[in-house]
PyMOL Python script that loads the backbone (N, CA, C, O; Angstrom):
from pymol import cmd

cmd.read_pdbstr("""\
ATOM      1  N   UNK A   1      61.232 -51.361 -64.415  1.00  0.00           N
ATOM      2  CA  UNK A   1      60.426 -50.612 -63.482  1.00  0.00           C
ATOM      3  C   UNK A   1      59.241 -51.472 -63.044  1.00  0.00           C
ATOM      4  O   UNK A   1      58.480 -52.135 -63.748  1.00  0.00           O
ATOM      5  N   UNK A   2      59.262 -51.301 -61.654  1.00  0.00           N
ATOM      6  CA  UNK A   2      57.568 -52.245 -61.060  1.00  0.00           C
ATOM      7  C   UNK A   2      56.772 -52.023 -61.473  1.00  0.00           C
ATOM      8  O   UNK A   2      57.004 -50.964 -62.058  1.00  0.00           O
ATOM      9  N   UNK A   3      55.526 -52.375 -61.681  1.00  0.00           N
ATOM     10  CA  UNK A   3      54.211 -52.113 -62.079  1.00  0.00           C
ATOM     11  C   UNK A   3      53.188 -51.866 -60.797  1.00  0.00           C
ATOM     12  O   UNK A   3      52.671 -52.704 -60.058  1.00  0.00           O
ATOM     13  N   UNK A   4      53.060 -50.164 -60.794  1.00  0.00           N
ATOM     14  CA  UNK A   4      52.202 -49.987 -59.616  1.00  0.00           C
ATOM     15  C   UNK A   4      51.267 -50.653 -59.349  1.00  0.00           C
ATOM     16  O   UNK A   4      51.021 -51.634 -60.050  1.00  0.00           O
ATOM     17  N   UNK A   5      50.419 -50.309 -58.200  1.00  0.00           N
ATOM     18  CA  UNK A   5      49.100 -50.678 -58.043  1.00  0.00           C
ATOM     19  C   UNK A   5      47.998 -49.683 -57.890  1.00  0.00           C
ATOM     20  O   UNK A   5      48.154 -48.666 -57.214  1.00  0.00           O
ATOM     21  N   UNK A   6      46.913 -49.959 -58.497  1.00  0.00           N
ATOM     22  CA  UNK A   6      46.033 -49.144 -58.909  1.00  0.00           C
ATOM     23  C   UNK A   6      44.770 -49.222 -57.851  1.00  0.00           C
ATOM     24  O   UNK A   6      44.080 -50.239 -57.787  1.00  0.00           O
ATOM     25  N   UNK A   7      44.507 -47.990 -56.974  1.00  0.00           N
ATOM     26  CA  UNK A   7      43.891 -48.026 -56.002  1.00  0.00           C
ATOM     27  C   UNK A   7      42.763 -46.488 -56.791  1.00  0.00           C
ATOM     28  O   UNK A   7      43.162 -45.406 -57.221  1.00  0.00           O
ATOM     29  N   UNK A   8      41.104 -47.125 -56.689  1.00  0.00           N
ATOM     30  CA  UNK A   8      40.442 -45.480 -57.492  1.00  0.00           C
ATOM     31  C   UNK A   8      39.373 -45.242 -56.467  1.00  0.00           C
ATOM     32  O   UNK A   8      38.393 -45.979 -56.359  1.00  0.00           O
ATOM     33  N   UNK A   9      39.598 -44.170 -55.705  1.00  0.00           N
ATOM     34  CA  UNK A   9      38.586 -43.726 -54.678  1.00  0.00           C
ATOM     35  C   UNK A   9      36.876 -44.114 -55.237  1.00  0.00           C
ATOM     36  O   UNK A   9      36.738 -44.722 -56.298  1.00  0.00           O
ATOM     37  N   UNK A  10      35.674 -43.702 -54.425  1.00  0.00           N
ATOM     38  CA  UNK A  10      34.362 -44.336 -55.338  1.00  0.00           C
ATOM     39  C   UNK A  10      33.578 -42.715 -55.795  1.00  0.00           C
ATOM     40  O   UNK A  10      32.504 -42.484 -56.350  1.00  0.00           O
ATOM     41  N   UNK A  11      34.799 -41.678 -55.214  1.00  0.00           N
ATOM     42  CA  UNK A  11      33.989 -41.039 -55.970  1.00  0.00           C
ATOM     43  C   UNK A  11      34.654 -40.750 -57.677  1.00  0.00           C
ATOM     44  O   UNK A  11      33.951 -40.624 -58.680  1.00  0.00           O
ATOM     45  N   UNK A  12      36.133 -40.697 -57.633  1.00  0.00           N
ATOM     46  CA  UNK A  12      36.333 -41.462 -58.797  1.00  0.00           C
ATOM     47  C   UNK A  12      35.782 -42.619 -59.779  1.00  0.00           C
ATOM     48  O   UNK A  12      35.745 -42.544 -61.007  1.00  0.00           O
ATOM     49  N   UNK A  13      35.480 -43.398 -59.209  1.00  0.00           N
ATOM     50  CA  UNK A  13      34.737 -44.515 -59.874  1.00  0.00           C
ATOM     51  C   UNK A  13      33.478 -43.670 -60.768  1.00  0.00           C
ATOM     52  O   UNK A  13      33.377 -43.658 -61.995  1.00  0.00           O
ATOM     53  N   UNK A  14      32.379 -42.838 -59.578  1.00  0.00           N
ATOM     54  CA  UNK A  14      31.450 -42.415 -59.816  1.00  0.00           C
ATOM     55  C   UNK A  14      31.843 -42.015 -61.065  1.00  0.00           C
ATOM     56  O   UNK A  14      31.453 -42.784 -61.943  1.00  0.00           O
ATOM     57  N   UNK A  15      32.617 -40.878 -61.528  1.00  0.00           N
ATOM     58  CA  UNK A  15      33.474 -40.138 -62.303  1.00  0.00           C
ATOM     59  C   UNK A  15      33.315 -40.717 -63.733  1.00  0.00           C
ATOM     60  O   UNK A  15      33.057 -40.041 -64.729  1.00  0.00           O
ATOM     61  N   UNK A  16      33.511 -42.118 -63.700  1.00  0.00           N
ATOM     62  CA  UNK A  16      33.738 -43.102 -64.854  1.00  0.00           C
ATOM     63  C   UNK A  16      32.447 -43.456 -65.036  1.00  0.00           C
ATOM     64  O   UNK A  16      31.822 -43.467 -66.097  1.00  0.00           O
ATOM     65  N   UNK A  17      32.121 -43.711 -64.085  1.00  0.00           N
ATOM     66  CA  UNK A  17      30.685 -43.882 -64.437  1.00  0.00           C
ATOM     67  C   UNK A  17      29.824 -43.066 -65.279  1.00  0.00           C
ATOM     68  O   UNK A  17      29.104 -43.476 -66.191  1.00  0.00           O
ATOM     69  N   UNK A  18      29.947 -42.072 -64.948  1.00  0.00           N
ATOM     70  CA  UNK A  18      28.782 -41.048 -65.837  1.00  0.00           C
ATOM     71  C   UNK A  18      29.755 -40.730 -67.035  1.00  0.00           C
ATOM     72  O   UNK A  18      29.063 -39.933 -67.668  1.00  0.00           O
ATOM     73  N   UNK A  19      30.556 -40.819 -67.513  1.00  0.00           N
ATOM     74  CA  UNK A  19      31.455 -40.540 -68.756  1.00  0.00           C
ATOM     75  C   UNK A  19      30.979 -41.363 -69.745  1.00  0.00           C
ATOM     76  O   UNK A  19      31.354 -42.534 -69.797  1.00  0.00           O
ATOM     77  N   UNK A  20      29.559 -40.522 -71.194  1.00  0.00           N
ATOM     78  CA  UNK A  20      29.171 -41.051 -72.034  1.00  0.00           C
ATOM     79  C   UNK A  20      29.670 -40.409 -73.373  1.00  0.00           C
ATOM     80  O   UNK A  20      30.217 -39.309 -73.454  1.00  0.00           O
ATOM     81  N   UNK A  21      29.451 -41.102 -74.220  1.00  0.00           N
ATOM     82  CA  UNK A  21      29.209 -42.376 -74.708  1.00  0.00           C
ATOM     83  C   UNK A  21      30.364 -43.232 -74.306  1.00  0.00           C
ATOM     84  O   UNK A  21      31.466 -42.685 -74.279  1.00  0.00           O
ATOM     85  N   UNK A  22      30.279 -44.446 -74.001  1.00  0.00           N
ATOM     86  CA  UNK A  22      30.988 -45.855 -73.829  1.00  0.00           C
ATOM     87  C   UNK A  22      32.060 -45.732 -74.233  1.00  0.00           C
ATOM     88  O   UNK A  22      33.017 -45.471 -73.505  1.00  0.00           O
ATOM     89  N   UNK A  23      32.137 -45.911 -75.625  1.00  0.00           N
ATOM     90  CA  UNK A  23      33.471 -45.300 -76.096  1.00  0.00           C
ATOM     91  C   UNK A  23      34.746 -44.512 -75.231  1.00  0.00           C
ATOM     92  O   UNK A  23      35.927 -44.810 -75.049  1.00  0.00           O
ATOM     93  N   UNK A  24      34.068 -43.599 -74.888  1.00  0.00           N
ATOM     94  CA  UNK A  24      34.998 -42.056 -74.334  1.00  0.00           C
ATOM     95  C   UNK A  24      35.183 -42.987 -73.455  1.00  0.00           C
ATOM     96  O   UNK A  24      36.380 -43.273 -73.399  1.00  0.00           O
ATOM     97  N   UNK A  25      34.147 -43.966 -72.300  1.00  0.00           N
ATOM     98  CA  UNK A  25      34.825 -44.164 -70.994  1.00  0.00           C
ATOM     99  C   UNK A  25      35.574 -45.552 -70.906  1.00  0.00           C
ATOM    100  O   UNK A  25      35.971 -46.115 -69.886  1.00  0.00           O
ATOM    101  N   UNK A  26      35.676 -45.989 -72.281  1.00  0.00           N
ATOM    102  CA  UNK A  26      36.445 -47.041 -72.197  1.00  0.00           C
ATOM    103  C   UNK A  26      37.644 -46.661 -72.642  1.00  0.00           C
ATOM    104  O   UNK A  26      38.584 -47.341 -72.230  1.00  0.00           O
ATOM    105  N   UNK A  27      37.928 -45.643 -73.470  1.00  0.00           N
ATOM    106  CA  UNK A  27      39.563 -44.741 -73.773  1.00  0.00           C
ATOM    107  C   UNK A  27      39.881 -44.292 -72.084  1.00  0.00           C
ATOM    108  O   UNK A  27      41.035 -44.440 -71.682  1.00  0.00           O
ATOM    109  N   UNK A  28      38.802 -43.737 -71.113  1.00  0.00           N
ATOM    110  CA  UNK A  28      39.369 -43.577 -69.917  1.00  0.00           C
ATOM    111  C   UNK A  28      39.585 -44.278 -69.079  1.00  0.00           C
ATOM    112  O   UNK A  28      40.482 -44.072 -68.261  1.00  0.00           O
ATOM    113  N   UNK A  29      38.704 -45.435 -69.067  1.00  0.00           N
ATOM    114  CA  UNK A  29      39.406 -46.790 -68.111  1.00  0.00           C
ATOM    115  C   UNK A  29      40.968 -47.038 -68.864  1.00  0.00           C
ATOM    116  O   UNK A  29      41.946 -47.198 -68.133  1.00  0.00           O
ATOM    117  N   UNK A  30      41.084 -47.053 -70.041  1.00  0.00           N
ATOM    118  CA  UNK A  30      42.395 -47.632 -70.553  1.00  0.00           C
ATOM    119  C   UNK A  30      43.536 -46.779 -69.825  1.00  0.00           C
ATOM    120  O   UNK A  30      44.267 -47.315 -68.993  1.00  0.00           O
ATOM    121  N   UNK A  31      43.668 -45.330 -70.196  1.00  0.00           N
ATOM    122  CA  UNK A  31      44.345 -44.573 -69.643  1.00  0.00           C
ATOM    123  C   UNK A  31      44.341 -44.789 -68.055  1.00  0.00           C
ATOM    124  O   UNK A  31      45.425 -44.821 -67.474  1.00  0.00           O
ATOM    125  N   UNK A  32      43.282 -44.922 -67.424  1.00  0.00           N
ATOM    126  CA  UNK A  32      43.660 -45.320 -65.983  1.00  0.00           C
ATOM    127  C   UNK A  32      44.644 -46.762 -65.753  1.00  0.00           C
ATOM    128  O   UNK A  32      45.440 -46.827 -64.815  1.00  0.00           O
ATOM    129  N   UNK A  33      44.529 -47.468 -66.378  1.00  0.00           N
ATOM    130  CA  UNK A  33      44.882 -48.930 -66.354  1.00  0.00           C
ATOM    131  C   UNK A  33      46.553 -48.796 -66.673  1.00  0.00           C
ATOM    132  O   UNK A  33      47.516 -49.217 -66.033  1.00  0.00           O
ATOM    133  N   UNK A  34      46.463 -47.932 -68.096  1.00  0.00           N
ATOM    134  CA  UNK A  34      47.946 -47.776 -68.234  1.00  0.00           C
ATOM    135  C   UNK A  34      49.118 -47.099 -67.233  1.00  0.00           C
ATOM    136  O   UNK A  34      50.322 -47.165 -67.482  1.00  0.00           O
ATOM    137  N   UNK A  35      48.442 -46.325 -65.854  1.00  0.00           N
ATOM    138  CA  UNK A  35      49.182 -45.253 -65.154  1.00  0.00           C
ATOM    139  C   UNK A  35      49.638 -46.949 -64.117  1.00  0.00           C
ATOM    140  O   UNK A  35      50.461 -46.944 -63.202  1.00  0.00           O
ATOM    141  N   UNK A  36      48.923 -48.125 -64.546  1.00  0.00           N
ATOM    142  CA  UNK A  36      50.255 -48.767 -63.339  1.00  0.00           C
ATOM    143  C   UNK A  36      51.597 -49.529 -64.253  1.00  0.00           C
ATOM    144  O   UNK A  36      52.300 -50.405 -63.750  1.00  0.00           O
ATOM    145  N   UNK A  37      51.769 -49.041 -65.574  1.00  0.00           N
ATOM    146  CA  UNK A  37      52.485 -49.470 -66.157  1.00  0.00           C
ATOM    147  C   UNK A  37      53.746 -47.753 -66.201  1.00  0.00           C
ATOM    148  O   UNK A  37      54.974 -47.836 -66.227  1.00  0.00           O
ATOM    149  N   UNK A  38      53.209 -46.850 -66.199  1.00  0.00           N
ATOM    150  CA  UNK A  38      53.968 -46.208 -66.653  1.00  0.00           C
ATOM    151  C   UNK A  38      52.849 -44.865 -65.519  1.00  0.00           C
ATOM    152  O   UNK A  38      51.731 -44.456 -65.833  1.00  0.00           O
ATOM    153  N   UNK A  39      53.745 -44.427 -64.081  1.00  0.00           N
ATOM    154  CA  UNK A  39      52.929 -43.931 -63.471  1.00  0.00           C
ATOM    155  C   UNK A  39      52.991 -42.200 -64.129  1.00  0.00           C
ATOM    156  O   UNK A  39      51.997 -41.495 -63.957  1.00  0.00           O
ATOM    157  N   UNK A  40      54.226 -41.629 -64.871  1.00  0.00           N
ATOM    158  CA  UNK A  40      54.634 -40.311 -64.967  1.00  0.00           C
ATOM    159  C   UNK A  40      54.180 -40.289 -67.090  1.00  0.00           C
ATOM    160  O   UNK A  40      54.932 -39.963 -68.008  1.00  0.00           O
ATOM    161  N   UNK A  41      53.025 -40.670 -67.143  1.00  0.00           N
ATOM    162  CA  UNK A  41      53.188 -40.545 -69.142  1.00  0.00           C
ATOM    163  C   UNK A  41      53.387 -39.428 -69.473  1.00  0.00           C
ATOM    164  O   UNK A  41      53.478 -38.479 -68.694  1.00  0.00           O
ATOM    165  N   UNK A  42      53.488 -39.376 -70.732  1.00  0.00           N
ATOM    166  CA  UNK A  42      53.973 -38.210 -71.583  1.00  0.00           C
ATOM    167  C   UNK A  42      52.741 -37.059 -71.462  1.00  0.00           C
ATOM    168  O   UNK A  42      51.828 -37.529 -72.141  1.00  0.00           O
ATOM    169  N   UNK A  43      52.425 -36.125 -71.059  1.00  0.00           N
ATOM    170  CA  UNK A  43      51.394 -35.508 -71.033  1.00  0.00           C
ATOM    171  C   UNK A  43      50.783 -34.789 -69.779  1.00  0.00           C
ATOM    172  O   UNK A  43      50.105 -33.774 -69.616  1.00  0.00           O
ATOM    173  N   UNK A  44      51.379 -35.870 -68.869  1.00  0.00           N
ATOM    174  CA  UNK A  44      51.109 -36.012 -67.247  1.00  0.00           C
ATOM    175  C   UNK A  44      51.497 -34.794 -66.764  1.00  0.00           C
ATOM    176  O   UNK A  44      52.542 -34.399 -67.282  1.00  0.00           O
ATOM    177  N   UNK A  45      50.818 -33.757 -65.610  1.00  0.00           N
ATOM    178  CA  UNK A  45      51.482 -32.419 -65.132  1.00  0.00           C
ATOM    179  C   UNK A  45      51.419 -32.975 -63.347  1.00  0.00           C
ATOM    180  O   UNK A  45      50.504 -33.552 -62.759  1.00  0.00           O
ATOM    181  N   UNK A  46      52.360 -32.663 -62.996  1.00  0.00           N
ATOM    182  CA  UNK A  46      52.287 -32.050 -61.433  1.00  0.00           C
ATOM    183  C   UNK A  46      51.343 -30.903 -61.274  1.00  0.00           C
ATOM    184  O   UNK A  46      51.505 -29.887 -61.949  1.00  0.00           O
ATOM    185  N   UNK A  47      50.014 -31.054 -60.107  1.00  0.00           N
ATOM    186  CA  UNK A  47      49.526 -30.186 -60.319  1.00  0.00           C
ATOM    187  C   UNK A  47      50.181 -29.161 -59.134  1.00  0.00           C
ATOM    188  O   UNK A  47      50.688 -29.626 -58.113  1.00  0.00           O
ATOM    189  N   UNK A  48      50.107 -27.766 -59.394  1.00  0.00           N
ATOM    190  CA  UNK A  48      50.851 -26.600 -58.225  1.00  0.00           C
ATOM    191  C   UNK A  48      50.395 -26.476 -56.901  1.00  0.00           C
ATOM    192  O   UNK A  48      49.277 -25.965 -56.837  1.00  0.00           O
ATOM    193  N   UNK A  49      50.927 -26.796 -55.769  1.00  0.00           N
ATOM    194  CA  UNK A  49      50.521 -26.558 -54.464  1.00  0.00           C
ATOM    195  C   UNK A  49      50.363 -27.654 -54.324  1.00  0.00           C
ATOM    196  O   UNK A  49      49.816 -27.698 -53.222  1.00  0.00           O
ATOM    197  N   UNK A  50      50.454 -28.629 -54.668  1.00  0.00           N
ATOM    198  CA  UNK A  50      49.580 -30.083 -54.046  1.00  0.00           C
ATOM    199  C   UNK A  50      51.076 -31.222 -54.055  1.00  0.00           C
ATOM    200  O   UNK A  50      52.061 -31.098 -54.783  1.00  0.00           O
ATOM    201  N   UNK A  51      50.910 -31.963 -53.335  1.00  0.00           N
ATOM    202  CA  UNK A  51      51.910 -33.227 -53.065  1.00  0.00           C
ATOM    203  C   UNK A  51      51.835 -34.536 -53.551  1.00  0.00           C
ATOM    204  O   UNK A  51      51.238 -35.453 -52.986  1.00  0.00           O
ATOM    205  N   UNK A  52      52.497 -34.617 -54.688  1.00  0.00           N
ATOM    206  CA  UNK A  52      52.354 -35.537 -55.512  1.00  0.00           C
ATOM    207  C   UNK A  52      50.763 -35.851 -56.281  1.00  0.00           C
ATOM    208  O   UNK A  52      49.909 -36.715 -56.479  1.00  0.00           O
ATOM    209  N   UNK A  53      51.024 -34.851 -56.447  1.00  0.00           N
ATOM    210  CA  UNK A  53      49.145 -34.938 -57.075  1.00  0.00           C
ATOM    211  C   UNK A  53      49.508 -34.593 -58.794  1.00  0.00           C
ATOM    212  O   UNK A  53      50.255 -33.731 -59.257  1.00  0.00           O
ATOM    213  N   UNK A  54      48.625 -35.679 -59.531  1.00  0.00           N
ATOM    214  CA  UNK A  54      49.645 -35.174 -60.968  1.00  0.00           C
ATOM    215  C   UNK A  54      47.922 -35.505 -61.351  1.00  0.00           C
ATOM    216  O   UNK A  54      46.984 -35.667 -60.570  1.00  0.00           O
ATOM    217  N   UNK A  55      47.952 -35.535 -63.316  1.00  0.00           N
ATOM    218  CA  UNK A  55      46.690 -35.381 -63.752  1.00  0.00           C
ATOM    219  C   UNK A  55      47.214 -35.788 -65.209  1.00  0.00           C
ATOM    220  O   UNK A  55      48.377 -35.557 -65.541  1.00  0.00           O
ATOM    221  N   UNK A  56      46.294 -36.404 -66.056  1.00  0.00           N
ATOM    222  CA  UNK A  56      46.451 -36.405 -67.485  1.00  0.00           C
ATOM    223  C   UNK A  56      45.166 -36.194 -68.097  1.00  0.00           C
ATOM    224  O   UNK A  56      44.131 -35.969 -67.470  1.00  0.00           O
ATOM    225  N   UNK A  57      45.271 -36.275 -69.322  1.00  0.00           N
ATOM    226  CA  UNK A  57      43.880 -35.802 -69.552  1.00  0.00           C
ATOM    227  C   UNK A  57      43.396 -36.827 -70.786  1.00  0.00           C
ATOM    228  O   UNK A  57      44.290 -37.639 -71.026  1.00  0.00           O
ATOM    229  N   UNK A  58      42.222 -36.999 -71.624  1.00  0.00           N
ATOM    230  CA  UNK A  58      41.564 -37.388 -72.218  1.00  0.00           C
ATOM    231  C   UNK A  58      40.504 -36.818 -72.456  1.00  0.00           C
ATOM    232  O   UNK A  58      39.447 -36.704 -71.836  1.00  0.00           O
ATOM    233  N   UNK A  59      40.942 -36.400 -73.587  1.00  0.00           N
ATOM    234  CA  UNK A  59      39.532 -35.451 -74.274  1.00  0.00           C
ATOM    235  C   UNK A  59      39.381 -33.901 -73.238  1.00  0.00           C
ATOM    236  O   UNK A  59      40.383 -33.423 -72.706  1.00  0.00           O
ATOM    237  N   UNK A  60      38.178 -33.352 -73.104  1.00  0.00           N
ATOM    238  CA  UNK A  60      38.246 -33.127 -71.758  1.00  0.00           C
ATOM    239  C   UNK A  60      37.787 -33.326 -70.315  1.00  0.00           C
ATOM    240  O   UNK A  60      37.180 -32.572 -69.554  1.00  0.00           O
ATOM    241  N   UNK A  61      38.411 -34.972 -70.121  1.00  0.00           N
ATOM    242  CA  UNK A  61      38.286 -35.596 -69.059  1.00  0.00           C
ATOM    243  C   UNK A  61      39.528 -35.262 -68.289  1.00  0.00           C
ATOM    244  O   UNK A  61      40.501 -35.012 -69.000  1.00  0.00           O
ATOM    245  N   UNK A  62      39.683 -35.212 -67.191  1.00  0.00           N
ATOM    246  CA  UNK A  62      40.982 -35.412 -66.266  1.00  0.00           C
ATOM    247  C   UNK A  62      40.790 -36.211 -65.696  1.00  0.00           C
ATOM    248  O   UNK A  62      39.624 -36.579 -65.553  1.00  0.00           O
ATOM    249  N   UNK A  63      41.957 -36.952 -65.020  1.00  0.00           N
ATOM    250  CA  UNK A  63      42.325 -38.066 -64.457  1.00  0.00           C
ATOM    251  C   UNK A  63      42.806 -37.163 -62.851  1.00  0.00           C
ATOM    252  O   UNK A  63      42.790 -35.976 -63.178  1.00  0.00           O
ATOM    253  N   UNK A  64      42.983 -37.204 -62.175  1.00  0.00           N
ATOM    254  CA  UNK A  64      43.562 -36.606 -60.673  1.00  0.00           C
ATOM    255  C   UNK A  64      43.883 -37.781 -60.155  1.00  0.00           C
ATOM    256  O   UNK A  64      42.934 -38.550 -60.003  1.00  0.00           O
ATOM    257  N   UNK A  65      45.071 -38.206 -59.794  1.00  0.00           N
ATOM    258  CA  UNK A  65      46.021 -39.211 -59.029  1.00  0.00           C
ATOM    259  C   UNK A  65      47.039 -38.694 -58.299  1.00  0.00           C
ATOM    260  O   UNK A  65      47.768 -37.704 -58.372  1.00  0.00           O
ATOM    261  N   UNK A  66      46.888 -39.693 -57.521  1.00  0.00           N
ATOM    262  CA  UNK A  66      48.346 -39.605 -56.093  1.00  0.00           C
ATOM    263  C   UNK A  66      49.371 -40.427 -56.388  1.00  0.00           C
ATOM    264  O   UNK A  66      48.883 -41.557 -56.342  1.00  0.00           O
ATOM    265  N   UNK A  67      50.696 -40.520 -56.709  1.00  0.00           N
ATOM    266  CA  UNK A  67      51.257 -41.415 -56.368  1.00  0.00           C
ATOM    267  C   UNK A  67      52.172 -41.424 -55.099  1.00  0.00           C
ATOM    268  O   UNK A  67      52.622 -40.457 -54.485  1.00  0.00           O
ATOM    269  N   UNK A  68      52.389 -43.235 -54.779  1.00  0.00           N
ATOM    270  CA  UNK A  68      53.247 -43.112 -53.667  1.00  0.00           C
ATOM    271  C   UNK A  68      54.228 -44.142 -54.333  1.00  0.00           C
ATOM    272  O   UNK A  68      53.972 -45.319 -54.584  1.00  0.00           O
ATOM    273  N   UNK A  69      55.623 -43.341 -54.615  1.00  0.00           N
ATOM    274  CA  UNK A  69      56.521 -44.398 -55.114  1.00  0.00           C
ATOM    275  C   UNK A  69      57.309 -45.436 -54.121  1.00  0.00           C
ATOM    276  O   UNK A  69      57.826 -46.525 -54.371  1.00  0.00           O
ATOM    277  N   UNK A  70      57.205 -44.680 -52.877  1.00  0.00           N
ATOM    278  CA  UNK A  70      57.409 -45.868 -51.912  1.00  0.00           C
ATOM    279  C   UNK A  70      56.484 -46.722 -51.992  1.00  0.00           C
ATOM    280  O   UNK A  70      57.096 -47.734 -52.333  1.00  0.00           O
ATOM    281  N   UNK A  71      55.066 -47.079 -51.876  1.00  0.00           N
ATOM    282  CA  UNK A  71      54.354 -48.144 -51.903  1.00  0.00           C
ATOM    283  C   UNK A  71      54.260 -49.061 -52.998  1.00  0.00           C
ATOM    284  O   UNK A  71      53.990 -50.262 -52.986  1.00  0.00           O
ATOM    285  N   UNK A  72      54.636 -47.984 -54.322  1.00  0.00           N
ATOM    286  CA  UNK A  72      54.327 -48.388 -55.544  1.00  0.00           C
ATOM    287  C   UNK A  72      52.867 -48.603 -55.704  1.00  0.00           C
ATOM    288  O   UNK A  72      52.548 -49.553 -56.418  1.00  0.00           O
ATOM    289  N   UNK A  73      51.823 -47.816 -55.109  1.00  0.00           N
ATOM    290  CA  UNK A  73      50.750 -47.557 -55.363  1.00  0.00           C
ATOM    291  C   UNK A  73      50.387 -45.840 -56.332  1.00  0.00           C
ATOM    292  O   UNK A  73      50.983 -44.773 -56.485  1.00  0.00           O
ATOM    293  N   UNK A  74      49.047 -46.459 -56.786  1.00  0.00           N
ATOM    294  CA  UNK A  74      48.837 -44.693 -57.436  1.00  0.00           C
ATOM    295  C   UNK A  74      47.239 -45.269 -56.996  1.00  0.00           C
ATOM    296  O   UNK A  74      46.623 -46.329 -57.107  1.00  0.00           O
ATOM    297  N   UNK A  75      46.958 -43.788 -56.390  1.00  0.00           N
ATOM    298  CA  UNK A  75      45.479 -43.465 -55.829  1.00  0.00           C
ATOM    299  C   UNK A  75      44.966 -42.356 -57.109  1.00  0.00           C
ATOM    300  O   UNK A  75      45.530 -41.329 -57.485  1.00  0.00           O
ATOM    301  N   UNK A  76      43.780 -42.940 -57.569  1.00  0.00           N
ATOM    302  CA  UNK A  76      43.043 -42.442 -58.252  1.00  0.00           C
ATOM    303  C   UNK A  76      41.750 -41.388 -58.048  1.00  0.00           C
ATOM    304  O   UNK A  76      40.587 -41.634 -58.367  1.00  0.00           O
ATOM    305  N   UNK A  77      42.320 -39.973 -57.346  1.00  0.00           N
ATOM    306  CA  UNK A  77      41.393 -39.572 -56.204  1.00  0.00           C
ATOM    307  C   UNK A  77      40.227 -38.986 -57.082  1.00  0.00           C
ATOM    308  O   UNK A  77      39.139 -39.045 -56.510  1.00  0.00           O
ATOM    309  N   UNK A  78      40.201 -38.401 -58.413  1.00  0.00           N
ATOM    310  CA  UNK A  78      38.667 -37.521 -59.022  1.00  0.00           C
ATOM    311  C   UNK A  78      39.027 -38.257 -60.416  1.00  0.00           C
ATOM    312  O   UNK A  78      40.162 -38.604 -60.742  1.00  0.00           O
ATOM    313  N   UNK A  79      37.614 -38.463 -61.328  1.00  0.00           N
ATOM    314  CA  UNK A  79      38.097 -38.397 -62.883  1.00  0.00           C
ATOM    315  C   UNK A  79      36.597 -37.686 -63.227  1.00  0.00           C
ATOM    316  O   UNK A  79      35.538 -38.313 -63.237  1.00  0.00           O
ATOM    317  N   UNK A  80      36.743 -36.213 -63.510  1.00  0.00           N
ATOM    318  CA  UNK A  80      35.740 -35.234 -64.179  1.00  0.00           C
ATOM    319  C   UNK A  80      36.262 -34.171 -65.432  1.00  0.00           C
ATOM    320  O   UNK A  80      37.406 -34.268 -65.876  1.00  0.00           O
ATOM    321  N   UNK A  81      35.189 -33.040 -66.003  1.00  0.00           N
ATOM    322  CA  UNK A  81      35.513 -32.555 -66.877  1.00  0.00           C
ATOM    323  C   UNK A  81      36.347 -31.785 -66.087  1.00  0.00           C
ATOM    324  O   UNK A  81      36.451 -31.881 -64.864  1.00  0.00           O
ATOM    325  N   UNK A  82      37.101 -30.810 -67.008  1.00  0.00           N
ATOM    326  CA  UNK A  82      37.900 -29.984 -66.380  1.00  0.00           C
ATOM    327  C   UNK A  82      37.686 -29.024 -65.467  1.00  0.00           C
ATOM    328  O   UNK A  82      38.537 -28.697 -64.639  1.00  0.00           O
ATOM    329  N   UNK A  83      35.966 -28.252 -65.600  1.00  0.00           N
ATOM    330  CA  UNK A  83      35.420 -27.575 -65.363  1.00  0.00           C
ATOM    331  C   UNK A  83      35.087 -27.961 -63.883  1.00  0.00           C
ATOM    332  O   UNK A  83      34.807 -27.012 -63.150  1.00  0.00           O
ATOM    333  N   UNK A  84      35.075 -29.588 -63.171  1.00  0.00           N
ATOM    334  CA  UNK A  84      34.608 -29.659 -62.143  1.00  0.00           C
ATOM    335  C   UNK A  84      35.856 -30.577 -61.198  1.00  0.00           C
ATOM    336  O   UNK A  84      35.728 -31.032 -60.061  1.00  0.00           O
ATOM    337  N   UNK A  85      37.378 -30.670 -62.354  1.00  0.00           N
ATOM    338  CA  UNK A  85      37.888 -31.682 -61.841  1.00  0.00           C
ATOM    339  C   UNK A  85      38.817 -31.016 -60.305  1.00  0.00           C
ATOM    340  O   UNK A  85      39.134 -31.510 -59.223  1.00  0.00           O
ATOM    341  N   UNK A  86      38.977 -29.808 -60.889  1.00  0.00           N
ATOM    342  CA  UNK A  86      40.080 -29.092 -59.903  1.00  0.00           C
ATOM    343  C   UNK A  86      39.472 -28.135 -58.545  1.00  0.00           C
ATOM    344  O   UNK A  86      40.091 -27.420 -57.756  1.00  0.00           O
ATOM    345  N   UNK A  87      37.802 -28.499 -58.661  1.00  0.00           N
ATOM    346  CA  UNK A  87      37.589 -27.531 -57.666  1.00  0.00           C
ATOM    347  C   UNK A  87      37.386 -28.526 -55.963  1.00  0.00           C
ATOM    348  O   UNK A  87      37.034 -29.676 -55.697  1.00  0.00           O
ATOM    349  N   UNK A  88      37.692 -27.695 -55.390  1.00  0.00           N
ATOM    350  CA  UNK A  88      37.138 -28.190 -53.658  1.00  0.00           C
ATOM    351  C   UNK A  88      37.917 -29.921 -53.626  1.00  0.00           C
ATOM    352  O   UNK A  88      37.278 -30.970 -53.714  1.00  0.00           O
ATOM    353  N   UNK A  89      39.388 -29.798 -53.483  1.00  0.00           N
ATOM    354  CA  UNK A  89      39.581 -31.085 -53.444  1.00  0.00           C
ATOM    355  C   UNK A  89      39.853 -31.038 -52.355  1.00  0.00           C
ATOM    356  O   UNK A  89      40.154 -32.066 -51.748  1.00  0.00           O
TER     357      UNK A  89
END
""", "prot")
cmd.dss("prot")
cmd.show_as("cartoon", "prot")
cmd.util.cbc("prot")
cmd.orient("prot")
């Protein structure tokens, strides 16, 4: 299998950014890093109503990604708590 490419919007970025202590946001850069090795992991949901929009989680961080298996890209569109990851996308 190809190894996607990893594209993370900046308000995603932002996302990572404020995720303390260090620790936690370096388990979540990893998990981001790993979705171009393996875009569907064990854990991963399709979220309902949305088009190709899937999510994994860490701790309670979510991840919100797009993939496009034609491009072999995955867009990294939100990474927040749960509480703020699913609203007004």
């Amino acid at each position: 299998m190809a190894s996607y490419s990893l594209l993370i919007k900046a308000s995603a970025a932002k996302g990572v950014e404020d995720i303390e202590p260090k620790a936690l946001r370096r388990r979540v850069v990893a998990r981001i890093e790993a979705l171009a090795d393996d875009s569907r992991p064990p854990g991963c949901e399709k979220l309902a109503g949305q088009v190709n929009l899937f999510r994994v989680r860490e701790g309670v961080w979510r991840i919100a990604y797009t993939i496009d298996d034609s491009g072999i890209v995955i867009m990294v569109d939100k990474v927040g708590r749960r509480r703020d990851v699913y609203q007004a996308r």
